[in-house]
TORKOL-4160 file (C-alpha; in steps of 0.2 Angstrom, whole numbers, padded with zeros to 4 digits, m for minus):
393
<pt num="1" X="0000" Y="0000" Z="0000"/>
<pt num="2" X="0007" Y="0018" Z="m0004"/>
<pt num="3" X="0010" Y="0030" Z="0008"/>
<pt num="4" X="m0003" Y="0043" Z="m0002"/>
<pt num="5" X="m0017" Y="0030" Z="0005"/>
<pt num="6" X="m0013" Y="0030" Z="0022"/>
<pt num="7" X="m0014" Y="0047" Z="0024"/>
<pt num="8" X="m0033" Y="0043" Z="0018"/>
<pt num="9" X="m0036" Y="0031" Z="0030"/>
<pt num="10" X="m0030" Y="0042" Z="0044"/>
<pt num="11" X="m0047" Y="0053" Z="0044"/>
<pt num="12" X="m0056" Y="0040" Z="0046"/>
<pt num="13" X="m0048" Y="0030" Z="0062"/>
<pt num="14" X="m0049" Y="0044" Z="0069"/>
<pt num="15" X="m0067" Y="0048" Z="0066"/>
<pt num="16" X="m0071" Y="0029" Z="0071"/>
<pt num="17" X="m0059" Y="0031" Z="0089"/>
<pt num="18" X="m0071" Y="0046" Z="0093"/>
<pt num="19" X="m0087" Y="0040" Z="0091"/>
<pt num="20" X="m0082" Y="0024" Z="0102"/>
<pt num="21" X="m0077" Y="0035" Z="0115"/>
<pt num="22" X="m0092" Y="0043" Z="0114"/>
<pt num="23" X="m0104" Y="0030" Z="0116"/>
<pt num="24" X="m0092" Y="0024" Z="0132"/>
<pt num="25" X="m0095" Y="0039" Z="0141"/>
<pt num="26" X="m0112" Y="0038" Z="0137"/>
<pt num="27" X="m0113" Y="0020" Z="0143"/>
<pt num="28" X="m0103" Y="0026" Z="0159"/>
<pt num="29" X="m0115" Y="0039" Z="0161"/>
<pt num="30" X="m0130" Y="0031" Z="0163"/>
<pt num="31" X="m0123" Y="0017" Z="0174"/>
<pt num="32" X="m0119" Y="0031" Z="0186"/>
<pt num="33" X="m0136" Y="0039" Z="0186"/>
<pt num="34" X="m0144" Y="0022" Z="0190"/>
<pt num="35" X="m0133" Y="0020" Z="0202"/>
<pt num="36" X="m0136" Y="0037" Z="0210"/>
<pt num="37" X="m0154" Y="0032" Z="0208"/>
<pt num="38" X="m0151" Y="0016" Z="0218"/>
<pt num="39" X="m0142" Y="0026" Z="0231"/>
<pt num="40" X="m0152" Y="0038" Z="0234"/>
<pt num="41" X="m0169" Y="0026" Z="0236"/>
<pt num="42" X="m0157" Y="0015" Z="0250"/>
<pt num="43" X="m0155" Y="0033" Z="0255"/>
<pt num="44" X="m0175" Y="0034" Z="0256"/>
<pt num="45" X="m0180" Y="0018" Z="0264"/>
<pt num="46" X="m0165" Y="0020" Z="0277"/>
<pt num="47" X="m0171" Y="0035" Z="0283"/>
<pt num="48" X="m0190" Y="0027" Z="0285"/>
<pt num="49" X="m0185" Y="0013" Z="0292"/>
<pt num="50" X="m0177" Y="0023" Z="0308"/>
<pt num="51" X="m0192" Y="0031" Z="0310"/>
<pt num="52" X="m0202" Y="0017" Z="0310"/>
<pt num="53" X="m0190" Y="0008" Z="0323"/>
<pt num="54" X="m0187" Y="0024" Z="0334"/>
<pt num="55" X="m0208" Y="0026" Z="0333"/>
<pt num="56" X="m0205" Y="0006" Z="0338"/>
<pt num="57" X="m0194" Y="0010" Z="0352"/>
<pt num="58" X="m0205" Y="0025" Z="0360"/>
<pt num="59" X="m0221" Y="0013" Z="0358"/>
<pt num="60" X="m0210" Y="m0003" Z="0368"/>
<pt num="61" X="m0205" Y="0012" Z="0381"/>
<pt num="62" X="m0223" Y="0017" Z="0384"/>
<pt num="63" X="m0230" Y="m0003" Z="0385"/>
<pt num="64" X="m0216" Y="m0005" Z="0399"/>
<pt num="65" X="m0220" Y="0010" Z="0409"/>
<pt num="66" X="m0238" Y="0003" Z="0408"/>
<pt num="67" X="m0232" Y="m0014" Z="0412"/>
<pt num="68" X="m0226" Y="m0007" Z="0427"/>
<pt num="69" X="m0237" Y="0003" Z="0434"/>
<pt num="70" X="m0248" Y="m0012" Z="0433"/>
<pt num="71" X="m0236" Y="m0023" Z="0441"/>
<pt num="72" X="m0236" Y="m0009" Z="0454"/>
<pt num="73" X="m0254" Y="m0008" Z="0456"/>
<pt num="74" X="m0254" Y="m0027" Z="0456"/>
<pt num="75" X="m0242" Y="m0027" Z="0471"/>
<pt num="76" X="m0251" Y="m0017" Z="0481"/>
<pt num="77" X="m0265" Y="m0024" Z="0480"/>
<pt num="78" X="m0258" Y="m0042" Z="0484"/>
<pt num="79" X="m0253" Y="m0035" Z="0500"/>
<pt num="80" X="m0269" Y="m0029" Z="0503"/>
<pt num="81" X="m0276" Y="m0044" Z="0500"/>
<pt num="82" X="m0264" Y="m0053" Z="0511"/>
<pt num="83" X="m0268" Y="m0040" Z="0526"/>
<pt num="84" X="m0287" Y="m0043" Z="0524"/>
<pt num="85" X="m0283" Y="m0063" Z="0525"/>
<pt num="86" X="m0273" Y="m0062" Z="0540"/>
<pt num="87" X="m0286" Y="m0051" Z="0548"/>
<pt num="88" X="m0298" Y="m0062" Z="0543"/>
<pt num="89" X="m0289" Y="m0078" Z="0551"/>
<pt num="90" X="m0288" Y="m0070" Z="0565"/>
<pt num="91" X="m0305" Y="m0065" Z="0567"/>
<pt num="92" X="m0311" Y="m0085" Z="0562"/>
<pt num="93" X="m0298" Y="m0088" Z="0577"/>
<pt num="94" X="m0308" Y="m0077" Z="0588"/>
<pt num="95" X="m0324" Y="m0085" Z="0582"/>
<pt num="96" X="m0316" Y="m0100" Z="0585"/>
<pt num="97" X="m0311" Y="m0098" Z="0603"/>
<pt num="98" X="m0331" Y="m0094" Z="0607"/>
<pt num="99" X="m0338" Y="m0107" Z="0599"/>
<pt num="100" X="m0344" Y="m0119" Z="0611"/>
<pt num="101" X="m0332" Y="m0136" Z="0612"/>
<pt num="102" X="m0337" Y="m0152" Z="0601"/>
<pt num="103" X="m0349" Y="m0166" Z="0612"/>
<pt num="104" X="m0341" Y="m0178" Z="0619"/>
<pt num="105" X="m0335" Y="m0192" Z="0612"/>
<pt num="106" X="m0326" Y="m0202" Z="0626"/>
<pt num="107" X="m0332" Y="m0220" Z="0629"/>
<pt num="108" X="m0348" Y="m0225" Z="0642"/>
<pt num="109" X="m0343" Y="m0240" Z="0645"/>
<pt num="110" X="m0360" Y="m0241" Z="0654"/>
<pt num="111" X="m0370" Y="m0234" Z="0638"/>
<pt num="112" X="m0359" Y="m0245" Z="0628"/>
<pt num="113" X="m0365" Y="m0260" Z="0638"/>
<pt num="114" X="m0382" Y="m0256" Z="0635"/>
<pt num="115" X="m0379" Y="m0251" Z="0619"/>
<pt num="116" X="m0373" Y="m0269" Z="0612"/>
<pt num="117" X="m0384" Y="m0277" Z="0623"/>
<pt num="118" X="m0400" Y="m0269" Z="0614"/>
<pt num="119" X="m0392" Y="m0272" Z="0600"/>
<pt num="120" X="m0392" Y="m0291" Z="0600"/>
<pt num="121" X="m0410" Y="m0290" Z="0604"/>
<pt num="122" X="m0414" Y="m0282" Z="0587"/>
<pt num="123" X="m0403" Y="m0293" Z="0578"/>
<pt num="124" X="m0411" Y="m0303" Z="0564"/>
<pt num="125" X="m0429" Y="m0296" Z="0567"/>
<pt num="126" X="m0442" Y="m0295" Z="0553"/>
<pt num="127" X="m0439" Y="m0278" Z="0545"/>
<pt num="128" X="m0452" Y="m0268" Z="0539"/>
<pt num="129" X="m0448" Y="m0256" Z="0524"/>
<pt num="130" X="m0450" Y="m0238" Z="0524"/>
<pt num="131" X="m0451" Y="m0236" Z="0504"/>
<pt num="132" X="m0460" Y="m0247" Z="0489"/>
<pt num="133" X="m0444" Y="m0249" Z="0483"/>
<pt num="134" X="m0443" Y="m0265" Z="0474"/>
<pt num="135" X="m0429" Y="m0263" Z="0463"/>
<pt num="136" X="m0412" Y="m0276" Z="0460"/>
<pt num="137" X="m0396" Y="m0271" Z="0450"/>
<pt num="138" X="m0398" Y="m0281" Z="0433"/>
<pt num="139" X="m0379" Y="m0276" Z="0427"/>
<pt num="140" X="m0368" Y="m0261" Z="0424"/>
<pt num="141" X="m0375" Y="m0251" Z="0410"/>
<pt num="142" X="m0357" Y="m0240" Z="0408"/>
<pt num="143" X="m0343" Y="m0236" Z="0416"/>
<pt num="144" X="m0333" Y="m0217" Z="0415"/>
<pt num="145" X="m0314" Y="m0214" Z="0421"/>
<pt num="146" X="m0315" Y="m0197" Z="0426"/>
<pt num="147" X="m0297" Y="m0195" Z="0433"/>
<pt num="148" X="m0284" Y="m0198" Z="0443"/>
<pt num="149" X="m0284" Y="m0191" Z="0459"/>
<pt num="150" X="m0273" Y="m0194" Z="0475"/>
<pt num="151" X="m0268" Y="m0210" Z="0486"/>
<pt num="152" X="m0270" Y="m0225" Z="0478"/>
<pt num="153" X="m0284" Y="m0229" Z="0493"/>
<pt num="154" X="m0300" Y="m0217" Z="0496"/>
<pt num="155" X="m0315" Y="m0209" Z="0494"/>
<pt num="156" X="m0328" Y="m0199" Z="0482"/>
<pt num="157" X="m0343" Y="m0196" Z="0483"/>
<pt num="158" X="m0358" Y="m0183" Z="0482"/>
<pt num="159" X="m0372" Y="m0180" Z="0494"/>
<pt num="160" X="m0382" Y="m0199" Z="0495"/>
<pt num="161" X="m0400" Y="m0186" Z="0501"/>
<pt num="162" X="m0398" Y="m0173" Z="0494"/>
<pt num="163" X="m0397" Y="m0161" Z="0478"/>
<pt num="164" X="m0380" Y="m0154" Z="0480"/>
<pt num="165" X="m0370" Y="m0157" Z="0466"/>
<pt num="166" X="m0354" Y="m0152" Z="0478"/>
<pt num="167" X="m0342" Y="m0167" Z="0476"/>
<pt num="168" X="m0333" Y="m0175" Z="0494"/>
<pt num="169" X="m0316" Y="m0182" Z="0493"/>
<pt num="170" X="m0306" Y="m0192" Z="0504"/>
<pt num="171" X="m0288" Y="m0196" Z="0500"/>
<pt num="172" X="m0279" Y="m0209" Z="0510"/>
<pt num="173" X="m0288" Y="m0221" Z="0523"/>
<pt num="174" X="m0284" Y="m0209" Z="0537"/>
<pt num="175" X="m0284" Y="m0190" Z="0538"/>
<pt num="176" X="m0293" Y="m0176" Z="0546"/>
<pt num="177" X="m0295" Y="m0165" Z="0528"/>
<pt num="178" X="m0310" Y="m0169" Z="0515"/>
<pt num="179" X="m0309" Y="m0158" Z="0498"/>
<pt num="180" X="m0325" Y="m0150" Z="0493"/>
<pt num="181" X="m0326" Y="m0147" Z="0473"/>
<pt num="182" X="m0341" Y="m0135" Z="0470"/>
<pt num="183" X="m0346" Y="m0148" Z="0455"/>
<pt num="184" X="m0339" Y="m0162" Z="0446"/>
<pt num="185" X="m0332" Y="m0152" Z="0431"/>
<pt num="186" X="m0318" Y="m0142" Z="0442"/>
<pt num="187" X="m0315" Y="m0159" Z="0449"/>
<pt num="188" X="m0313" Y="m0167" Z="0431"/>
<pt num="189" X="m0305" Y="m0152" Z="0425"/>
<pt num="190" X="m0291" Y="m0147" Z="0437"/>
<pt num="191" X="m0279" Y="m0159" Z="0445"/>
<pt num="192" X="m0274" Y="m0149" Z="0458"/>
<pt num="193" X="m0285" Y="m0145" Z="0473"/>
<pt num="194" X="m0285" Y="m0126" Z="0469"/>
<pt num="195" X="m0302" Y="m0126" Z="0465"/>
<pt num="196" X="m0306" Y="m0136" Z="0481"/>
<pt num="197" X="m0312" Y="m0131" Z="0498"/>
<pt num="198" X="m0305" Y="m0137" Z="0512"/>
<pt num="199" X="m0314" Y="m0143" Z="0532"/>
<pt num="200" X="m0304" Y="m0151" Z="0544"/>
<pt num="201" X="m0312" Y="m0162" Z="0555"/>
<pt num="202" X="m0309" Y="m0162" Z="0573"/>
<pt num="203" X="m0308" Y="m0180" Z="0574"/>
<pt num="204" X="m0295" Y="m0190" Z="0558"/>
<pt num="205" X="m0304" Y="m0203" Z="0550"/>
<pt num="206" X="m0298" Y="m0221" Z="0549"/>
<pt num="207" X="m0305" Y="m0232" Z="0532"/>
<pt num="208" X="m0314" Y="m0226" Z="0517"/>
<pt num="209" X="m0331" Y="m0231" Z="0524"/>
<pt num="210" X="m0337" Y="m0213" Z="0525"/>
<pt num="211" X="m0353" Y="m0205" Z="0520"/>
<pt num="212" X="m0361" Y="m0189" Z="0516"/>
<pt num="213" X="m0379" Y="m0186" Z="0520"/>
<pt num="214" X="m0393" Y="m0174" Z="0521"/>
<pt num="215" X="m0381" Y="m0161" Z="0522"/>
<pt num="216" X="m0371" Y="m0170" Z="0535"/>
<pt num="217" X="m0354" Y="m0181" Z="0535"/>
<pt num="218" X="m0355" Y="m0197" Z="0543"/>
<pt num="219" X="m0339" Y="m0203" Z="0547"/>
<pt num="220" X="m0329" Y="m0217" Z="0558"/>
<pt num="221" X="m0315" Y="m0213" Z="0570"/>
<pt num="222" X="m0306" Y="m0225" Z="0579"/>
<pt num="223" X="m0306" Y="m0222" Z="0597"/>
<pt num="224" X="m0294" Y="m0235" Z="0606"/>
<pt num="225" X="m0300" Y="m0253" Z="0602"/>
<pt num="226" X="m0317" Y="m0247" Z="0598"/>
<pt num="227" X="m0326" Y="m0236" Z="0582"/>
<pt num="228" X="m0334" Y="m0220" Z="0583"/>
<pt num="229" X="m0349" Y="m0215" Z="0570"/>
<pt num="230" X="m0345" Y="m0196" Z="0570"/>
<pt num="231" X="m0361" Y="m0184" Z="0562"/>
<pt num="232" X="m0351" Y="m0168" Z="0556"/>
<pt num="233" X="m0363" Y="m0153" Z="0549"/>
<pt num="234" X="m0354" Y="m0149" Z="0534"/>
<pt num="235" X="m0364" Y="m0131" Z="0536"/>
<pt num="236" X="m0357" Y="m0126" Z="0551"/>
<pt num="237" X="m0342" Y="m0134" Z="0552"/>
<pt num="238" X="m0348" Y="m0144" Z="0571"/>
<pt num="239" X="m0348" Y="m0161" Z="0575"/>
<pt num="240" X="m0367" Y="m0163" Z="0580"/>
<pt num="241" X="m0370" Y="m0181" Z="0586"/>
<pt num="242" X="m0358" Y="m0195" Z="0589"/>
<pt num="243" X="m0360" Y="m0214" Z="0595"/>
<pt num="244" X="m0351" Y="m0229" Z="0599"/>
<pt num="245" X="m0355" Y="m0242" Z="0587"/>
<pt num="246" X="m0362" Y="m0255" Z="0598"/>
<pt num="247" X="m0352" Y="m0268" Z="0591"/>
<pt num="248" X="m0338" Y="m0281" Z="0601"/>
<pt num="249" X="m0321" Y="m0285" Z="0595"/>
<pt num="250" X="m0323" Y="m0277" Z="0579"/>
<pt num="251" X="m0312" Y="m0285" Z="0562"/>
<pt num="252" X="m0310" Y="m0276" Z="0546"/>
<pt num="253" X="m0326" Y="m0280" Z="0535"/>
<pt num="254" X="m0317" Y="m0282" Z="0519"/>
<pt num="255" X="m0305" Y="m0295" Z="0516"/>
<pt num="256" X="m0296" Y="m0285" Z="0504"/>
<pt num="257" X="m0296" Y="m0269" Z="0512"/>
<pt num="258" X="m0290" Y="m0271" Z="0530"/>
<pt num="259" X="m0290" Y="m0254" Z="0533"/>
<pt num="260" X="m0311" Y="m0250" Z="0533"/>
<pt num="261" X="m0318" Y="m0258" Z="0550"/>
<pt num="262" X="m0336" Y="m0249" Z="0545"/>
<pt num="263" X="m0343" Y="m0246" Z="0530"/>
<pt num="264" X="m0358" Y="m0231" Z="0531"/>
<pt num="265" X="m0369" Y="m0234" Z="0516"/>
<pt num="266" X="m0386" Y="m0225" Z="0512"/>
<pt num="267" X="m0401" Y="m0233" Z="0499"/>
<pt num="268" X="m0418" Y="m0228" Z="0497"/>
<pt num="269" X="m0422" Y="m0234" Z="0516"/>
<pt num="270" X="m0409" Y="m0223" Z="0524"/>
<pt num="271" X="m0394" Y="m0227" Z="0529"/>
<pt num="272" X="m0383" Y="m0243" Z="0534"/>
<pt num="273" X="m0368" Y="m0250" Z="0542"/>
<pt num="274" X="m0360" Y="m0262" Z="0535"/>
<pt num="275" X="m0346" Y="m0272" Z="0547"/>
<pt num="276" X="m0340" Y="m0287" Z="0556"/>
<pt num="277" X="m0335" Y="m0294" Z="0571"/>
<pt num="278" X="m0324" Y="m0310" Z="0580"/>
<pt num="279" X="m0340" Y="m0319" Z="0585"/>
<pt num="280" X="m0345" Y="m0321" Z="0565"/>
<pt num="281" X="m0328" Y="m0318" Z="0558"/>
<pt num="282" X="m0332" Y="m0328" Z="0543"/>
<pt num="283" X="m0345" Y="m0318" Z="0537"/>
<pt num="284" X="m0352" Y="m0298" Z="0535"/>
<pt num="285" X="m0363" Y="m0289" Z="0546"/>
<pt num="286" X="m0377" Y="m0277" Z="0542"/>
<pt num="287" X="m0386" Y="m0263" Z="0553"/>
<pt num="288" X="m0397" Y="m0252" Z="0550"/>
<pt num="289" X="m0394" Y="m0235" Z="0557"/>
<pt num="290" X="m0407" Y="m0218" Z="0562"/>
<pt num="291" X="m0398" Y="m0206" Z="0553"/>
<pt num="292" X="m0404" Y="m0193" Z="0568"/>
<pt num="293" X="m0399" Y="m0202" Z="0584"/>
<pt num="294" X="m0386" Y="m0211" Z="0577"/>
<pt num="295" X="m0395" Y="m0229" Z="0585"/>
<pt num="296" X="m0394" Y="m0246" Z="0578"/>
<pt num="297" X="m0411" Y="m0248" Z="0574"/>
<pt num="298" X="m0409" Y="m0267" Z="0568"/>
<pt num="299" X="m0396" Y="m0280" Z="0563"/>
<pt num="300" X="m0393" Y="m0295" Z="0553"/>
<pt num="301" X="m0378" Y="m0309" Z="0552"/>
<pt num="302" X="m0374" Y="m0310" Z="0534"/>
<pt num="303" X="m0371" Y="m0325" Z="0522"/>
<pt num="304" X="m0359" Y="m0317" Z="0512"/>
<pt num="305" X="m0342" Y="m0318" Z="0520"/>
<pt num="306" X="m0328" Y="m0306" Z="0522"/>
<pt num="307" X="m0314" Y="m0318" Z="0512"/>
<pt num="308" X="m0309" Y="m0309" Z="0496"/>
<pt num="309" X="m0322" Y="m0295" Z="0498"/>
<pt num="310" X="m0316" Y="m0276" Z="0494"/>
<pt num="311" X="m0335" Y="m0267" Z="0495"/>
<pt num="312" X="m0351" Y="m0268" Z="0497"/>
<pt num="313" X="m0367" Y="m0254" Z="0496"/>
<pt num="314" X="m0385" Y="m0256" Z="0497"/>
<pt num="315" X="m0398" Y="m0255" Z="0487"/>
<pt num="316" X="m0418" Y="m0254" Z="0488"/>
<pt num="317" X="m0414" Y="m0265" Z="0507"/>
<pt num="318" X="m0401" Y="m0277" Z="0501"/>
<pt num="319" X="m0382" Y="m0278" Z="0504"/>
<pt num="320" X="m0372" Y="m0281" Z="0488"/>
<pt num="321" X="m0354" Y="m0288" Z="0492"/>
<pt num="322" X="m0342" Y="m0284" Z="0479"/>
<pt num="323" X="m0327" Y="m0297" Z="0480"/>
<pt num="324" X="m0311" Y="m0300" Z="0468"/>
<pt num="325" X="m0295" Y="m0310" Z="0472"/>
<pt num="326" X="m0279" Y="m0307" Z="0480"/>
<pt num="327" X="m0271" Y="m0303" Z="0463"/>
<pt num="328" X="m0284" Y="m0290" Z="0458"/>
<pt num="329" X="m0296" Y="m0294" Z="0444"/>
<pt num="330" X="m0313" Y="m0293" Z="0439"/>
<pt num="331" X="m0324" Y="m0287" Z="0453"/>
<pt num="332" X="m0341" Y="m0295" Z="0454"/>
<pt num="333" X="m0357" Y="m0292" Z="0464"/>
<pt num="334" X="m0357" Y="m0314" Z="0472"/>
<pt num="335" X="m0367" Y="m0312" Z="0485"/>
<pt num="336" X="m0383" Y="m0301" Z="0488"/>
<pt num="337" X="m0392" Y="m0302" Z="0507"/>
<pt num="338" X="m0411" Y="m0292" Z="0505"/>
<pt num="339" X="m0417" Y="m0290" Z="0523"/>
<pt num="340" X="m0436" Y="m0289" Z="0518"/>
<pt num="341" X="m0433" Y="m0308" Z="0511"/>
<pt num="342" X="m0441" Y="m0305" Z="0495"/>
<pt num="343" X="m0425" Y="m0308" Z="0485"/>
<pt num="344" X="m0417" Y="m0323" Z="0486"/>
<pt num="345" X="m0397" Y="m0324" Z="0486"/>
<pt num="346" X="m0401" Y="m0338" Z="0472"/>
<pt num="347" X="m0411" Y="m0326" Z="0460"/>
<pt num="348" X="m0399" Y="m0311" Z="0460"/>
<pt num="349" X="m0390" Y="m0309" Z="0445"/>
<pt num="350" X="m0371" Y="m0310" Z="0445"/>
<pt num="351" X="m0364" Y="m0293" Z="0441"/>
<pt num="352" X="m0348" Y="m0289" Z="0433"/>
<pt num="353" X="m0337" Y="m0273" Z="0434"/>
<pt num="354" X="m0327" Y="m0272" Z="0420"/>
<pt num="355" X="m0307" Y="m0274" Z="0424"/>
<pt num="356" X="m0298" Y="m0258" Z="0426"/>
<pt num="357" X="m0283" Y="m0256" Z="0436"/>
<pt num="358" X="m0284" Y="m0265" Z="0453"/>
<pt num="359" X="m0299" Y="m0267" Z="0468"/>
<pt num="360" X="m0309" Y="m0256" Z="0472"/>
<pt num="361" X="m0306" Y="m0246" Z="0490"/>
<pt num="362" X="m0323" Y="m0239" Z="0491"/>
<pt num="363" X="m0339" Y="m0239" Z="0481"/>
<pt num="364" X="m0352" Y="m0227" Z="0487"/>
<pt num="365" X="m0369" Y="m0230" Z="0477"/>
<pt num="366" X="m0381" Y="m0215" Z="0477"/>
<pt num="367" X="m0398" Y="m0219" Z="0476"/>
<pt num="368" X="m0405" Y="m0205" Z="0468"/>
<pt num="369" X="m0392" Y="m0205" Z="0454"/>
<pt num="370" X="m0392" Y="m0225" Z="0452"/>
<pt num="371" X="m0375" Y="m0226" Z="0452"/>
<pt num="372" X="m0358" Y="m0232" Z="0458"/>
<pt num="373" X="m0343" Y="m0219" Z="0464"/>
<pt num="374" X="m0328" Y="m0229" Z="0465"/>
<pt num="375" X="m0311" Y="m0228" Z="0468"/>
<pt num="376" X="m0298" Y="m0240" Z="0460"/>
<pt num="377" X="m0278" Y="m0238" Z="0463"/>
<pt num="378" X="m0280" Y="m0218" Z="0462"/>
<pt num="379" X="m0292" Y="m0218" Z="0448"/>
<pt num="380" X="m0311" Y="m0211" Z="0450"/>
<pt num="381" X="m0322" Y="m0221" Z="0443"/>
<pt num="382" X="m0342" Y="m0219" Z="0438"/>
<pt num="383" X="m0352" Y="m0236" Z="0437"/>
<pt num="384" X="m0370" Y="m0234" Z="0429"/>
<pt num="385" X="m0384" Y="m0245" Z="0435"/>
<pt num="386" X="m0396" Y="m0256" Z="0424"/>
<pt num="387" X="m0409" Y="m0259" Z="0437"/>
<pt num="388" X="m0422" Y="m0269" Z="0438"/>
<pt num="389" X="m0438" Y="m0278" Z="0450"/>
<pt num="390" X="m0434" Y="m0291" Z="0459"/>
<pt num="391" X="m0447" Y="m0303" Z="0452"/>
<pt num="392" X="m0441" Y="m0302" Z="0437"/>
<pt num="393" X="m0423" Y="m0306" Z="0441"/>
């Protein structure tokens, strides 16, 4: 190539060199004014979110000034609270100390005497029934677990007389506290006994043969080598009648549980005791008690025995033994005793209760309810009723 035509081409390099330089600057340009754009948005939203978290802050400030001004107020008034309690203790206390002293409950042994010896007199009279009841257990229509609740021995139960729906519980087979739920879904519900009441007995119970009646608790204290039937006003908090049961050289009644010596049971004719003694110490016992005096009105010598028996209640006048075996089982309802004689221990049906966890420590039935409160191992445990004449059994 000449040197004339390189001068040619000269004009035009450099003409190509300028216009890619300034399409560079123009691409450089605009990458710098997005990028001011993008700064200065970062700028935008960095300012709003301070605000935001410094409006944050001031709104967290003011909650936890509220917060403790109400942990203030809250304090104040708990020891408000707590004065009004101990002011109130101590007046109970006063109260207390002008009440007039429970009846005495020490041993006659003269009355006692006399007591027994009436007694035997009345023992396997004719007995006339207070009600037309005529009905018989037939089976167990259902059975409901409710919870579990305390020692693996003890007691539950609502009122057998009235309509309280207020439910009794006796944990342990000797203390002097009963737990009062106000009905049966706090006691469902909660497993603590915050929702309970509390009354202290003046006398600690022994067994889980206890009964609540009328308004009243009927409960057995062991005084020495004999058994007390205690009547405790659950209104007014005052033991209002007590009585030696008129019984000699008293055994525990159940062969499986050693520990209840008298078992308090209420039907549709009133109430009963249920016990046993040396002179028949094969077999259960039955009384029939005046719930207002505390007497024995009449007694029976049972056929059912005591061996491998953990309860027993009455129904309609006649004493339904529940027994299992040593390693617990199936409970069953094997021997039936009617004290009017118009059901015959042949023509009672066999009842089952279905097999849960252990036996049975008590078994309270309610006649108004027709059913069965139980307590197995701990749990509490309803039983249902199918219930039926006893001429057609």
């Amino acid at each position: 190539m000449g040197p004339w035509r390189c001068l040619l081409l000269l004009p035009l390099l450099a003409v190509s060199l300028r216009a890619q330089q300034q399409q560079f600057m123009e691409y450089v340009e605009r990458r710098l004014t997005l990028l001011e754009e993008r700064i200065s948005q970062w700028h935008d939203q960095s300012s709003r979110y301070s605000t935001e978290l410094r409006d944050f802050k001031n709104q967290v400030l003011g909650m936890l000034e509220a917060a403790e001004k109400e942990r203030e107020a809250m304090r104040a008034e708990a020891e408000s609270a707590a004065v009004r309690v101990d002011r109130l203790e101590r007046e109970v206390d006063y109260l207390e100390t002008q009440n007039p002293a429970p009846p005495c409950v020490e041993v006659d042994e003269t009355l006692m005497d006399k007591q027994v010896a009436t007694a035997k007199q009345r023992k396997n009279e004719k007995y006339t029934k207070l009600t037309d009841c005529s009905d018989t257990i037939a089976s167990v229509r259902a059975m409901k677990i409710l919870k579990r609740f305390g020692s693996t021995s003890g007691l539950w139960t609502k009122d057998a007389a009235g309509n309280s729906e207020k439910i009794y519980v006796f944990d342990g087979t000797a203390n002097d506290t009963v737990y009062v739920f106000p009905r049966m879904r706090e006691f469902t519900l909660f497993s603590a006994t915050r929702k309970a009441a509390r009354i202290k007995l003046p006398y600690p119970w022994v067994g889980t043969g206890h009964l609540v009646y009328d308004g009243h608790l009927y409960y057995i204290r062991q005084h020495g080598l004999s058994f007390q039937v205690i009547k405790f006003n659950l209104a007014n908090k005052t033991v209002v009648d007590s009585s030696v049961f008129p019984a000699e050289e008293q055994i525990p009644v159940f062969g499986l549980s050693p520990f209840t010596y008298i078992e308090v049971a209420a039907d549709e004719e009133g109430l009963w005791a249920i016990y046993a003694t040396k002179e028949d110490e094969k077999n259960i016992c039955l009384a029939k008690l005046d719930p207002g005096s505390l007497d024995i009105e009449q007694m029976w010598d049972t056929p059912c025995p005591r061996e491998n028996a953990e309860g027993a209640f009455v129904v309609c006048g006649a004493l339904h033994v529940v027994y299992n075996t040593r390693l617990p089982s199936r409970s069953r309802v094997q021997c039936v005793f009617d004290v009017s004689g118009t059901l015959a221990p042949e023509d009672a049906s066999l009842v089952y209760f279905p097999k849960r966890y252990g036996s049975h420590s008590s078994m309270k039935y309610s006649p108004r309810e027709r059913q069965v409160y139980a307590w197995d191992d701990g749990y509490q445990i309803i039983y249902r009723m199918e219930m039926k004449k006893k001429m057609e059994v």
